[in-house]
N, C-alpha and C positions, 0 to 999 in steps of 0.2 A: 743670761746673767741677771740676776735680782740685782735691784734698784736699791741702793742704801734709804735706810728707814731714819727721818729727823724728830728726832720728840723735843718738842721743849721744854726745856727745866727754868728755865728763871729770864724774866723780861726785866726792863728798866726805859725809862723816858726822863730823859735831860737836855736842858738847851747847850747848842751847842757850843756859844759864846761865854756862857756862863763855868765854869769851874766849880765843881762840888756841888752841882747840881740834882745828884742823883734822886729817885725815884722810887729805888728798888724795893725798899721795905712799908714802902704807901700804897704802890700801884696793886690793884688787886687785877684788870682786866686791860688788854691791848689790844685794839684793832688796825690793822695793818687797812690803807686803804686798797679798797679791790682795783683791779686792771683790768678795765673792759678797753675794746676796743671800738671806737664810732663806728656806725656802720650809715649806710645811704640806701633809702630803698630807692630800687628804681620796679615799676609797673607797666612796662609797654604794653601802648594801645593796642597792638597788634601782638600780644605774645600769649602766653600759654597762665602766665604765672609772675607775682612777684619775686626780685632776689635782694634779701640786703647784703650788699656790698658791704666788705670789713674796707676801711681808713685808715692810712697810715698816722692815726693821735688816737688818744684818749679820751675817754670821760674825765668829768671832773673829780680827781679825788679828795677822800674826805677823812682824812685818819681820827680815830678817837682814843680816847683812857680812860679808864676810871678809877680813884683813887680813894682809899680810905679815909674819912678824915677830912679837912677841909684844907685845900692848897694853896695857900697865901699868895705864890711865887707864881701861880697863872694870871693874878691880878696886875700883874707887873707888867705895861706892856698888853694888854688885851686889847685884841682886836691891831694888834701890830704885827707886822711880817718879822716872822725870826725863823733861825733852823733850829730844828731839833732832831735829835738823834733819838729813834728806835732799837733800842738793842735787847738781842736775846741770847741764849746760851742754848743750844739743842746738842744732844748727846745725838749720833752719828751712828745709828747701830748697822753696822756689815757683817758680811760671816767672819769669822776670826775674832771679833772682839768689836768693839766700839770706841770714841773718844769722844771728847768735847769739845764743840768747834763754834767761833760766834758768827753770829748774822747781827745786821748794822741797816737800817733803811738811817739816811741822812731825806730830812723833811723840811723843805721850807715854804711856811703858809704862818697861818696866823690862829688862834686860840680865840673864837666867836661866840661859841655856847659853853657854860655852865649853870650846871642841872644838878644841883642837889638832889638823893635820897631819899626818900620817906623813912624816915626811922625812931628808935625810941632810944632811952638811957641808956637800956642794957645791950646795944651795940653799936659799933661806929659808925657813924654817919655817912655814907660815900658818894663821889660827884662825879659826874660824867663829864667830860671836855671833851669839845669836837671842834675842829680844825675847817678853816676853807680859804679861799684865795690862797692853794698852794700852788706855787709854781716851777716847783723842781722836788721830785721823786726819785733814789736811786736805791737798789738793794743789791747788797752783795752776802753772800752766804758761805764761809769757808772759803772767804778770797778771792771768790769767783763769783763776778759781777755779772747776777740776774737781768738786772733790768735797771737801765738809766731814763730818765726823762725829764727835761729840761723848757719851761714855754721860750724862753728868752732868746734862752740857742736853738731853738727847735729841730731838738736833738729826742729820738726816740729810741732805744736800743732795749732789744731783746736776745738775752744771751751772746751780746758783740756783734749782732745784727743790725744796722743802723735801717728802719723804716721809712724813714723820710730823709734819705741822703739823698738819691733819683731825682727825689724833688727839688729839693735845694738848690741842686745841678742845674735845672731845667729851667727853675728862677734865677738861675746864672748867679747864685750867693755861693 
């Protein structure tokens, strides 16, 4: 069976405390931060070969946007820990037809860099913002939640897989 195909049609970034926040008709670019997982090399003295081991955590991630225009409401709060909400809208194409279904990452870190544009009169000026010290990552996509991750609760879930439960256990939390 073929794998349903997701295109995206329309992104937005808004806090998520905030009310009327939205984004949608500034934001020209979204980067989702990526999900690597640690890994541990070990090299025995006596083996054939190195192996990095995957870790049940993550890299640190680092979500960005880039906005048309210049965003007053990042100034508010910069360098402060708040949530925000990633949303997109992706049409769902399958055999028989398609629909439109949204994807939601809820982000909490803080807004550290912006980076102005190089630009001139004759078009808008746009700024980069980039996110760090985040400590909770979740994405669910048509309801069904991708990937959770939590530092606090250290809680790591992929597709409802919890990676660091064993653990938890084993620290007797």
């Amino acid at each position: 069976m073929q794998s349903a195909l997701y295109l995206l049609t329309a992104v937005d970034v808004r806090r998520l405390s905030v009310a009327d926040s939205s984004r949608a008709i500034t934001i020209a670019t979204l980067t989702m931060p990526s999900l690597t997982l640690a890994t541990a090399e070990h090299n025995p003295g006596g083996g054939v070969g190195a192996v990095n081991f995957s870790m049940p955590r993550i890299e640190a991630p680092e979500p960005a946007f880039n906005a048309k225009g210049i965003d007053t409401d990042v100034f508010t709060g910069f360098g402060e820990v708040d949530r925000w909400v990633f949303a997109g809208a992706y049409k769902k194409r399958a055999p028989g037809g398609g629909r439109d279904v949204p994807a939601r990452a809820i982000i909490e870190g803080a807004i550290t860099t912006w980076e102005p544009d190089e630009s001139d009169p004759a078009e808008f000026q746009g700024s980069s913002h980039t996110f760090n010290e985040v400590t909770h990552y979740e994405l669910v996509l048509d309801g069904v939640e991708l990937f959770y991750w939590d530092f606090w609760e250290r809680i790591i879930r992929f597709n409802g897989k919890d990676l660091f439960a064993s653990t938890r256990t084993a620290l007797g939390a």
